[in-house]
Residue, then its C-alpha position, 0 to 999 in steps of 0.5 A: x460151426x464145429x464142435x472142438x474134438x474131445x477125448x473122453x474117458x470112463x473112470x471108477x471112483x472107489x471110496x471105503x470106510x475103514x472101522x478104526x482107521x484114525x485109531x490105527x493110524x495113530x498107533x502105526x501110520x506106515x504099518x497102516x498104509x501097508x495093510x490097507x495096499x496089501x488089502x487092495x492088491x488082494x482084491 
């Protein structure tokens, strides 16, 4: 019996903890969302 073919794929899971985030987003949820995707771009 044969196995079925499968595709597999390596993938990077990335988590971060940002100090005040919940504050922050309180005050400008879209500023917020800004700053932490220009963030990630730099990198």
């Amino acid at each position: 019996m044969t196995e079925p073919s499968s595709e597999r794929r390596l993938a990077a899971v990335v988590s971060a903890d940002v100090a005040g985030y919940a504050r922050l987003m309180g005050r400008d949820e879209e500023g917020t969302l800004e700053a932490l995707r220009s963030h990630r771009r730099e990198l």
